[in-house]
PLY file of the C-alpha trace (Angstrom):
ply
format ascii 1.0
element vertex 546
property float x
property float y
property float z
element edge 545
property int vertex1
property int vertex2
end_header
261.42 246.35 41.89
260.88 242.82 41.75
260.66 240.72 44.89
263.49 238.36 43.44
265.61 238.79 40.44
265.71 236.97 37.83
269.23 236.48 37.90
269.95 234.86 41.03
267.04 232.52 40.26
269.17 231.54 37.40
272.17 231.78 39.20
270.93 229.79 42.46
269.15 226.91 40.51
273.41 226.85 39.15
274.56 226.75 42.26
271.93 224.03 43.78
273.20 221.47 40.34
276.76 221.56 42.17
275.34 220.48 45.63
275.28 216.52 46.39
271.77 214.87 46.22
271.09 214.82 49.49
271.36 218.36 49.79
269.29 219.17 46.71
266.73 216.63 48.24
266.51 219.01 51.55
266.50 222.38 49.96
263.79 221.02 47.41
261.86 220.11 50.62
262.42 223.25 52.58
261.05 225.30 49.46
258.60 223.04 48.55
257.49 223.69 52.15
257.34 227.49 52.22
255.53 227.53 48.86
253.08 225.53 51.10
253.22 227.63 53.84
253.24 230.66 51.80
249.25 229.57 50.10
248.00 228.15 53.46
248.62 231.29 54.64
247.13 233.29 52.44
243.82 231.10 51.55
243.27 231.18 55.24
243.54 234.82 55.06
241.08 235.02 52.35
238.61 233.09 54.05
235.70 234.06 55.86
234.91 233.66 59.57
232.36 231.22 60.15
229.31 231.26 62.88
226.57 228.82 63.99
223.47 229.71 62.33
221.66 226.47 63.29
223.16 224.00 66.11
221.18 221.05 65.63
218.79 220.16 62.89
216.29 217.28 62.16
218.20 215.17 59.30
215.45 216.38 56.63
215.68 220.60 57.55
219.50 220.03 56.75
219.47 219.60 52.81
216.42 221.88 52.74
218.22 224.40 54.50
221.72 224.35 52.97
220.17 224.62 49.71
218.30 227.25 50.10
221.20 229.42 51.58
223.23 228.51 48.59
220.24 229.60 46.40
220.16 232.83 48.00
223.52 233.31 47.56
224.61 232.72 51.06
227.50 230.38 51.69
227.13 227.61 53.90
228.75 224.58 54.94
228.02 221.57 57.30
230.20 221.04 60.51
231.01 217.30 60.39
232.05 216.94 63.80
228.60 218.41 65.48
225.79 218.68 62.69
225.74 222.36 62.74
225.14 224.31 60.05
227.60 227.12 59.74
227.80 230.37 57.27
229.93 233.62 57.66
229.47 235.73 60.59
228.23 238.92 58.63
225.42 236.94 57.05
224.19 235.11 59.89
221.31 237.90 60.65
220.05 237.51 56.43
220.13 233.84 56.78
217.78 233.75 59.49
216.25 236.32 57.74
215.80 234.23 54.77
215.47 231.06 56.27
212.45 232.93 58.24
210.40 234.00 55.11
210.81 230.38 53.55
208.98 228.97 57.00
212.55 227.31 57.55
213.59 224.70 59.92
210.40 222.99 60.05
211.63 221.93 64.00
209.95 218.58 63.82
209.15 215.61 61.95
205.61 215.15 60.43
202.79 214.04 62.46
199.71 212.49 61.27
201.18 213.09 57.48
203.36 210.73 58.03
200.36 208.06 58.65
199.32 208.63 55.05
202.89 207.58 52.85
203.34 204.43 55.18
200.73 201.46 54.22
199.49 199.15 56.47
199.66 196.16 55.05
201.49 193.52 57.10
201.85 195.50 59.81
201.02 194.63 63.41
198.33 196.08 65.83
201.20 197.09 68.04
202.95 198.96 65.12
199.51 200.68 64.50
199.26 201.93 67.55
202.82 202.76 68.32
202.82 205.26 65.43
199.36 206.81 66.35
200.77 207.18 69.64
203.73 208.86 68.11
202.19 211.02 65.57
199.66 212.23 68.13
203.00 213.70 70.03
204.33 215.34 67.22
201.13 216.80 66.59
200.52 217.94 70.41
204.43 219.55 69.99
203.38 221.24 67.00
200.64 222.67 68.86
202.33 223.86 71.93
205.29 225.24 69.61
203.50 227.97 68.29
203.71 229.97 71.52
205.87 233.03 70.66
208.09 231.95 73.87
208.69 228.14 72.95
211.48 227.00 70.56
210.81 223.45 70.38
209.07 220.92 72.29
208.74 217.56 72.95
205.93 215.37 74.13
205.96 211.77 75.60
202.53 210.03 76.23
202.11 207.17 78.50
198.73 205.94 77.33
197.71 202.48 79.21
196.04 199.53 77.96
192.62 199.79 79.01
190.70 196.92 80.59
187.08 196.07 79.99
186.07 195.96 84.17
186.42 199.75 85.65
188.11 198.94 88.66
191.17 197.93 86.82
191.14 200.83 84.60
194.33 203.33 84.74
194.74 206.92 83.83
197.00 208.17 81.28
199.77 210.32 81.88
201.89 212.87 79.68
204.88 215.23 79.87
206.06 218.33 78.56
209.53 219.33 77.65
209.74 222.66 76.35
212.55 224.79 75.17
212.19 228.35 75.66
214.10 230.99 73.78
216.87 233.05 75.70
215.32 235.22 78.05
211.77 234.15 77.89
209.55 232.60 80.19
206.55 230.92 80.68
203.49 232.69 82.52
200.91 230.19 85.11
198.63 230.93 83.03
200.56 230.09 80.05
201.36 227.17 81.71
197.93 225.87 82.80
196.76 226.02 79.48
199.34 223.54 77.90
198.23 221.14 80.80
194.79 221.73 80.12
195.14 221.23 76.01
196.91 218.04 76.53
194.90 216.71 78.67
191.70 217.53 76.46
193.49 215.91 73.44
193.89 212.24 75.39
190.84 210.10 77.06
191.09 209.13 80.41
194.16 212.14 81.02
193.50 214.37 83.91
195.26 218.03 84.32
196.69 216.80 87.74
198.59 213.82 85.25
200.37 216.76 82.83
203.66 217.39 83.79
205.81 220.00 81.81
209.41 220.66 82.67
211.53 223.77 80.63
214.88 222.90 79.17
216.60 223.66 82.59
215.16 220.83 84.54
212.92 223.41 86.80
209.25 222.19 87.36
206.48 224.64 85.89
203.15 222.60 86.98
202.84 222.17 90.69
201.81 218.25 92.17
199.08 217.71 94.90
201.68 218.21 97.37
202.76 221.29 96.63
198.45 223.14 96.13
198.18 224.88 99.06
201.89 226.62 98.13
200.63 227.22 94.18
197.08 228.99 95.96
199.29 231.46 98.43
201.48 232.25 95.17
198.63 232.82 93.15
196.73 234.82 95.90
200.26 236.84 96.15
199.94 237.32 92.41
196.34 238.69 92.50
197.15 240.94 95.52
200.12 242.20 93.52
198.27 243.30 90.40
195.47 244.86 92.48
198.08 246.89 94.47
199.76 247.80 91.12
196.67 248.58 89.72
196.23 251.22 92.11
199.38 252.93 92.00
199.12 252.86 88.69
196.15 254.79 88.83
197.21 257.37 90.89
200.32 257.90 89.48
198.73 258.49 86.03
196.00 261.17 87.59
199.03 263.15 89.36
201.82 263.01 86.92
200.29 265.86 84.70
200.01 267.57 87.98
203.90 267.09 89.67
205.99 265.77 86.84
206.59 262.30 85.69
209.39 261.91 88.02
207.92 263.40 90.92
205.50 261.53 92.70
206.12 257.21 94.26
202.99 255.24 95.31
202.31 252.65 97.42
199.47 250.83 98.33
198.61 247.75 100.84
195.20 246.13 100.05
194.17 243.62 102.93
191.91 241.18 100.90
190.04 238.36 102.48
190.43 234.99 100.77
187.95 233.34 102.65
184.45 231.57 100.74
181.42 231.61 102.74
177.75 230.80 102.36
174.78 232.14 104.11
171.19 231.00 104.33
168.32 233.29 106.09
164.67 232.84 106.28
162.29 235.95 107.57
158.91 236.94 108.21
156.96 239.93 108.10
153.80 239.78 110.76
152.32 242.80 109.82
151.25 241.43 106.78
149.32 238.35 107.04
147.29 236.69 104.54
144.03 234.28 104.54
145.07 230.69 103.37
142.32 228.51 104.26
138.60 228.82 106.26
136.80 225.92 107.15
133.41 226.37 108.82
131.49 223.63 110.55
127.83 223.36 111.72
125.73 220.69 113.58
122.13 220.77 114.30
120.15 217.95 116.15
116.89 217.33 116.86
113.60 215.24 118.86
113.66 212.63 121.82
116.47 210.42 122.67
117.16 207.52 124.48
118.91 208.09 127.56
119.60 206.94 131.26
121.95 205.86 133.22
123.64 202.92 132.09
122.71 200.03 133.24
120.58 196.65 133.97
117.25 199.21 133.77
118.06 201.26 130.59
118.17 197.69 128.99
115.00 196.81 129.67
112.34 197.00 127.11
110.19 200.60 127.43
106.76 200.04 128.82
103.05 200.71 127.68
102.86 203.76 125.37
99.99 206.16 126.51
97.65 208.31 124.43
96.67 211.77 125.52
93.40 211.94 125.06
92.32 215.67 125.39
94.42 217.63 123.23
93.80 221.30 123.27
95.12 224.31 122.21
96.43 225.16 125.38
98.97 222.11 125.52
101.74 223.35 123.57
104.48 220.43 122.60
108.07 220.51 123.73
110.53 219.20 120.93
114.27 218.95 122.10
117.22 220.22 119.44
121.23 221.18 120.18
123.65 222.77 117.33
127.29 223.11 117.36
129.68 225.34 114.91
133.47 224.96 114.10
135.18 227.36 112.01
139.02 226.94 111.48
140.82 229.75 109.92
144.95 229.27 108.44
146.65 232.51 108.18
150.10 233.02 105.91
152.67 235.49 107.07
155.43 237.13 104.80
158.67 234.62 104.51
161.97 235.43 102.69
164.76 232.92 102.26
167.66 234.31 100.68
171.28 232.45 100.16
173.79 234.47 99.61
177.13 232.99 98.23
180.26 235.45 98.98
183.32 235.54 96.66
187.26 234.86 97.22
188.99 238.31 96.98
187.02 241.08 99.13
188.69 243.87 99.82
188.71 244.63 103.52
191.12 247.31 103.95
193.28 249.95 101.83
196.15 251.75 102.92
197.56 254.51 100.36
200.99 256.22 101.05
201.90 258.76 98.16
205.04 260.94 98.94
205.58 264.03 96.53
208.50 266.07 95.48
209.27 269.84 95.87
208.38 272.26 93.74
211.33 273.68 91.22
211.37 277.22 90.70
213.89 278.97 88.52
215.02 282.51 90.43
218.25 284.19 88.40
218.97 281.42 86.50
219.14 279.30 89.58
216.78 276.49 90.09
214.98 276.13 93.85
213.12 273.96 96.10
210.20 274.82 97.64
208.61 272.64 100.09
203.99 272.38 99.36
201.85 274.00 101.17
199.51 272.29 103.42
196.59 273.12 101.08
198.23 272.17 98.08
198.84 268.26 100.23
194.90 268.63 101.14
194.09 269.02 97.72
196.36 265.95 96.38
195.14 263.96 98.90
191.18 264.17 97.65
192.11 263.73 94.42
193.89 260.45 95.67
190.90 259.57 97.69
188.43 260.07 94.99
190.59 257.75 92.88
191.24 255.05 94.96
187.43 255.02 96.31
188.08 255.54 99.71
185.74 254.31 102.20
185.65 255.43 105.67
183.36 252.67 107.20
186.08 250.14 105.50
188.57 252.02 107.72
190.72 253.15 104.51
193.36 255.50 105.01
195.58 257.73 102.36
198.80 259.91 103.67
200.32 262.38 101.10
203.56 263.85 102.51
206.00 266.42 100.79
209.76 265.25 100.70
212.43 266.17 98.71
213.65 263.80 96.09
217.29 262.96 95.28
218.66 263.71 92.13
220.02 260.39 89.94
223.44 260.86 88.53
223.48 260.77 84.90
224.28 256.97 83.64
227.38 256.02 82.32
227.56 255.76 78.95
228.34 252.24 77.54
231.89 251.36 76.60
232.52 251.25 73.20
233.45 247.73 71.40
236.93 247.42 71.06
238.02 247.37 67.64
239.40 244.07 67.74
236.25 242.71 68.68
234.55 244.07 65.92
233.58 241.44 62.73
235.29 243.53 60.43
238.63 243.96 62.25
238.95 240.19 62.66
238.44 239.32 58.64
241.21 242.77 58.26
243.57 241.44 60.57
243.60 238.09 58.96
244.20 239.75 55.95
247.04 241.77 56.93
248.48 238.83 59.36
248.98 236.59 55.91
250.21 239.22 54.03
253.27 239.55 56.51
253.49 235.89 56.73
253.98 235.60 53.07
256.64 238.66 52.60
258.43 236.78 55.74
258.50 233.54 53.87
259.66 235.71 50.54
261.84 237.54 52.04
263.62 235.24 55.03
263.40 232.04 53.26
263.45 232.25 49.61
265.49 235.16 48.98
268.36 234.01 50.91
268.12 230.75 49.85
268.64 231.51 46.51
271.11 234.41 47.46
273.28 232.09 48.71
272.90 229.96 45.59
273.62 232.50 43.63
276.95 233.22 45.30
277.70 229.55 45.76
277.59 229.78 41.56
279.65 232.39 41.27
282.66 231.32 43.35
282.34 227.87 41.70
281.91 228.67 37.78
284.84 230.68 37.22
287.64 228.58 39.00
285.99 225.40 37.49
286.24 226.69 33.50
289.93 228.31 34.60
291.15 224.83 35.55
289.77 223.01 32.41
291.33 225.70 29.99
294.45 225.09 31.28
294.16 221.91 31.25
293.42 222.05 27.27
295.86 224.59 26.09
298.54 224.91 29.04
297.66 229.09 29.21
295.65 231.48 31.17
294.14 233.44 27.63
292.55 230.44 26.59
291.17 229.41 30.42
289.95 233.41 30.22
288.06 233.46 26.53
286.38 230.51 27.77
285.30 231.48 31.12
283.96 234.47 29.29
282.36 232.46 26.42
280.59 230.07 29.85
279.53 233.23 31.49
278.00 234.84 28.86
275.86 231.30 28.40
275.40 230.61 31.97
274.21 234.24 32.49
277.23 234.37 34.93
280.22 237.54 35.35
283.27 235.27 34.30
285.85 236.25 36.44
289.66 235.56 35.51
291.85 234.14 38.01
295.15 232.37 36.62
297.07 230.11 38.45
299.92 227.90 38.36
299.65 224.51 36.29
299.42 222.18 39.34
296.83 224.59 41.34
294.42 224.31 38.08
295.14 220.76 37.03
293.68 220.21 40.72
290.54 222.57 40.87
289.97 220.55 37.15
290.07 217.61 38.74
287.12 218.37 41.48
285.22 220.21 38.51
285.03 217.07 37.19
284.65 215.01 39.73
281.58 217.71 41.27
280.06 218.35 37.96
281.05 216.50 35.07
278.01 218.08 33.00
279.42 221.92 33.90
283.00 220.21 32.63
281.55 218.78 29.26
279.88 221.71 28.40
283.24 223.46 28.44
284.84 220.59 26.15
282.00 220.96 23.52
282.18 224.58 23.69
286.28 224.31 22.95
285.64 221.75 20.53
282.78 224.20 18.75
285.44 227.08 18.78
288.67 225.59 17.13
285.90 223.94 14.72
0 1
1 2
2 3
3 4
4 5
5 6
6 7
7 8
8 9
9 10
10 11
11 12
12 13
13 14
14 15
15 16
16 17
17 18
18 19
19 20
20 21
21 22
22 23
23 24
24 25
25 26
26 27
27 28
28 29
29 30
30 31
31 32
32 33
33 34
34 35
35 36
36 37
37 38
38 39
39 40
40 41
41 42
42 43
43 44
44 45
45 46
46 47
47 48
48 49
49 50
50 51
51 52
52 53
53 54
54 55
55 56
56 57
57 58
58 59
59 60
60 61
61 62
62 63
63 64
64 65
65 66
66 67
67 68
68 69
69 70
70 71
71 72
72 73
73 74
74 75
75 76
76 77
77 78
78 79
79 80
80 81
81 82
82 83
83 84
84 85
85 86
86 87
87 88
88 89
89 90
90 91
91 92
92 93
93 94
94 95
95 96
96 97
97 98
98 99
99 100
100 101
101 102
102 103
103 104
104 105
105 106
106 107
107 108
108 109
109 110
110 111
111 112
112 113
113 114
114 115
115 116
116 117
117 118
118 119
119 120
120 121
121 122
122 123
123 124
124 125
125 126
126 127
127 128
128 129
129 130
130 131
131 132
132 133
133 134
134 135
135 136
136 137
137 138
138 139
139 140
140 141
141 142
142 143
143 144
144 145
145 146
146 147
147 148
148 149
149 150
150 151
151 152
152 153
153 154
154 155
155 156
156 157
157 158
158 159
159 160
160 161
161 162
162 163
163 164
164 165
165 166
166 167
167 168
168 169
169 170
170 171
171 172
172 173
173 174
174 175
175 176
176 177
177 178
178 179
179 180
180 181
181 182
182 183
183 184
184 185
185 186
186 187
187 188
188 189
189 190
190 191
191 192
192 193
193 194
194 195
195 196
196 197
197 198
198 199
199 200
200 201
201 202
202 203
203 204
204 205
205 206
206 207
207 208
208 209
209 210
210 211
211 212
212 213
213 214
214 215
215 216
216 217
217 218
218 219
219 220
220 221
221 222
222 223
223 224
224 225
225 226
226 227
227 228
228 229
229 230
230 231
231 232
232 233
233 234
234 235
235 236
236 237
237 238
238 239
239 240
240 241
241 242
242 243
243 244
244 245
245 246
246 247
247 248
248 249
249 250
250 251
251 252
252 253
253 254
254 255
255 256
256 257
257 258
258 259
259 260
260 261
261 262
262 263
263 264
264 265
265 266
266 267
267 268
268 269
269 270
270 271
271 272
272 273
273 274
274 275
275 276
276 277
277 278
278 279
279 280
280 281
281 282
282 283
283 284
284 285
285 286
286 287
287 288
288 289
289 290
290 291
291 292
292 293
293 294
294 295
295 296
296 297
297 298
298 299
299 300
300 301
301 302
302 303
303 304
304 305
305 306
306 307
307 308
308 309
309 310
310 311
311 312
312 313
313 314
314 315
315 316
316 317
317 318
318 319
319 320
320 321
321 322
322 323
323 324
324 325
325 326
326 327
327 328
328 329
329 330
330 331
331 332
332 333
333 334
334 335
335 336
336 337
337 338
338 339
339 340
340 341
341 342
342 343
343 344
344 345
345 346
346 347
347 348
348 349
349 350
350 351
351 352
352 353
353 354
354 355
355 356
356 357
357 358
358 359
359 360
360 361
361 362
362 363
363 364
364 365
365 366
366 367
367 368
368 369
369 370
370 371
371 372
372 373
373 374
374 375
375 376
376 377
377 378
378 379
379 380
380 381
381 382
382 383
383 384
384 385
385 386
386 387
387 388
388 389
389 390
390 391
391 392
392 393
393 394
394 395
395 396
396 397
397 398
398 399
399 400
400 401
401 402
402 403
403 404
404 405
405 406
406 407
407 408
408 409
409 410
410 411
411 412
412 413
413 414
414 415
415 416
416 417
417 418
418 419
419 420
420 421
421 422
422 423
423 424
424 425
425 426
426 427
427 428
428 429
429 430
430 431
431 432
432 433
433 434
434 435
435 436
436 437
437 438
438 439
439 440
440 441
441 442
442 443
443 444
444 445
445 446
446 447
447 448
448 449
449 450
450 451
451 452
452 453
453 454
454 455
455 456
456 457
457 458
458 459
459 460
460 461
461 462
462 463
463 464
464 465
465 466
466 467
467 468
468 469
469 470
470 471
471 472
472 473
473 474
474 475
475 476
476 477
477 478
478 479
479 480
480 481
481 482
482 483
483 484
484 485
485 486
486 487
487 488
488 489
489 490
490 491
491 492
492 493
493 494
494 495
495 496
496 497
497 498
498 499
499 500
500 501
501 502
502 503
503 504
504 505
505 506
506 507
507 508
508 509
509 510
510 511
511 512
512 513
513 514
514 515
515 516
516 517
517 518
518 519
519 520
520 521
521 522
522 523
523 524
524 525
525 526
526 527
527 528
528 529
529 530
530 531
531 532
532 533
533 534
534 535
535 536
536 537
537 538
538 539
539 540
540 541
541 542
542 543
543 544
544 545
């Protein structure tokens, strides 16, 4: 069954010739207008829903990009209003995909490349250095943006003039914009080493002068003013992994033991921070050693001068006498003295040690392990029973050995026996609704034009040219019934033609006699409405009585 038949088609494009022009000027319009309505509809039906694969691009990733999608069979299109590149929401997951394998968007412009296709001839010192300056940024970028957690990144350098005297010399300074992906973050450690790259990549740039910022605003390298805060956090950090080092450790020696989910740990370390330095010096006097002996002897011999000082001992010595009788019995007295010294230099035993201590001693640690009850299945019935005391003693060396405990340290380690609640089973996640669902939107569309274009069949066009239709047939039969008998004075002859215009207008004549001033009237507005319907009916009389 056709949508429209043929013959009120024929019938209503009758019936719109005997309307005025201005009518046949609107109803043109109004079906000229659902035809319009009728393939808007259904080409926005038929097309597909488009996503964001890319928001914004460098100018030269753009071309690169679009044509590759459209050589992989991908269609794509370029938002005009914000840059974007946009392709159907099934096929953003291959594009990237794609776009992936093909080492697509680059993300920035080219760095020192860019030195080599630019000459410089004619071009100014300041130029020179302006586009070192700036090709050393894209470079550093480049750098920093292969960290799995940065997207993109941007560098700005503020790299003084230096002067020739030191005092007037300045520092350089540079900062960091990154642009993390969603959900990722950027460790201290991650951190310090961006500061610490830059500032190894520029003279005269010191790690204290690297600032880097993340794309919401928030501060990742901390200033002079804020030190002693970034040592706490960092001392809080250490203590944290050496507590969680811990627990980890026990709860990997008693989980075979109790069950995965039947053991908690906790442990406090107290850890001294605090950098000392001692010097000490000792001796050891029971063993002494020899250094140095020095021994010194003085003999003297015969007669000397002597007296008591004075006005006599200065006077020359008299007449010298000679014994005359010399015998064996006179012996001869000869005066001498001597004199020793001996100095002796003993070296004792000396140690000097210096002993440096490190940040991070552990002073204390306090373990707290708390255990569940043990299940027991009786008649198909599972039990708790609490542990025995000997079963806590025995957890608790095991914990002890693990942990190192030290009793001169004043460590201490309490294992008590609770029972555990039991979680409630998690919700299971809702279910996407249907019409959420990429499919369903693309059906719906589908189905939504569809009805659209049977409304605009079937409630505009259809009664449109109903009406037409029976506009045509009122008008056709009383119109040829008024010219026959205004021809031949009879209703037979008004009825053989209306049948003979019918059968060539496609029309059902229908007869309808009247009286000779009634039709001379209704000929009268035939002609006067349509003179073309009216001269058709002459030339067909005229064709018939030949």
């Amino acid at each position: 069954m056709a949508l429209i038949n043929t013959e009120e088609v024929s019938a209503g494009l009758a019936g719109m010739s005997g309307l005025n022009a201005f009518r046949q000027i609107g109803l043109m319009l109004g079906l000229a207008a659902s035809v319009a309505i009728g393939v808007t509809v259904v080409l926005w039906s038929w097309t597909p829903n488009y996503g964001v694969l890319y928001g914004a691009l460098e100018e030269r990733d753009v071309s690169t990009v679009l044509d590759a999608l459209r050589q992989g069979g991908i269609e794509a299109k370029l938002d005009e209003a914000t840059g974007a590149v946009l392709v159907p929401k099934k096929n953003i997951h291959d594009a990237r995909i794609r776009l992936a394998s093909m080492g697509l968007p680059k993300g920035v412009s080219a760095g020192f490349d860019a030195l080599e296709d630019k000459s410089s001839f004619g071009v100014s010192q300041f130029m020179e250095k302006a586009r070192y300056q700036r090709a050393l940024e894209i470079e550093l970028a480049r750098t920093i943006s292969s960290l799995s957690n940065v997207k993109n990144v941007r560098v700005h350098l503020a790299v003084p003039r230096q002067s020739v005297f030191v005092r007037n010399r300045k520092k350089s300074s540079a900062s960091v914009v990154v642009n993390l992906f969603p959900g990722r973050s950027l460790e201290s450690g991650q951190v310090s080493a961006i500061t610490h790259m830059v500032s190894s990549s520029i003279p005269e740039l010191d790690v204290s002068n690297v600032t880097v910022v993340d794309q919401r605003g928030k501060l990742l390298t901390s200033g002079s003013a804020n030190l002693q805060i970034a040592r706490t956090g960092a001392q809080f950090e250490y203590i944290n992994k050496f507590e969680q080092a811990y627990i980890h450790r026990i709860e990997r020696l008693l989980e075979p033991i109790l069950g995965s989910e039947s053991v908690r740990a906790q442990v406090t370390a107290d850890i001294d921070f605090t950098a000392s330095e001692q010097t000490q010096e000792s001796f050891n006097p029971d063993a002494p050693a020899l250094r140095s002996d020095q021994t010194t002897v003085e003999q003297s011999s015969g007669i000397t001068n002597g007296g008591i000082p004075g006005a006599l001992t200065n006077q020359p010595p008299g007449a010298a006498t000679v014994q005359e009788n010399i015998g064996d019995d006179v012996a001869t007295v000869t005066p001498s003295s001597s004199q020793r010294r001996e100095i002796r230099n003993y070296e004792l035993d000396k140690t000097i040690s210096h002993t440096r201590f490190s940040m991070g001693r552990l002073k204390r640690l306090s373990v707290a392990v708390v255990v569940d009850d043990k299940l027991s299945v009786v008649d198909g019935n599972t039990i708790r029973l609490p542990r025995t005391p000997e079963e806590l003693t025995r957890l608790s060396s095991l914990i002890k050995e693990a942990v190192g405990f030290n009793v001169q340290r004043g460590d201490t380690v309490n294992v008590m026996n609770s029972s555990f609640t039991v979680p409630e089973a998690p919700e299971p996640l809702p279910e996407v609704p249907i019409w959420e669902q990429g499919w369903a939107l693309d059906i719906g569309k589908k189905i939504l034009g569809g009805l659209l274009v049977i409304i605009v069949l079937f409630g505009i066009l259809k009664p449109i040219m109903r009406s037409l239709a029976t506009q045509s047939r009122e008008m056709l039969p009383v119109n040829a019934a008024g010219e026959g008998s205004a021809a031949t004075g009879g209703a037979e002859g008004m009825a053989e033609d209306t049948v003979t215009l019918g059968a060539a207008q496609n029309v059902p004549a229908i007869s309808a006699p009247g009286s000779y001033e009634q039709n001379m009237i209704t000929a009268n507005k035939a002609v006067e409405q349509d003179p073309k319907l009216v001269a058709q009916v002459v030339k067909n009389w005229v064709a018939s009585d030949g």
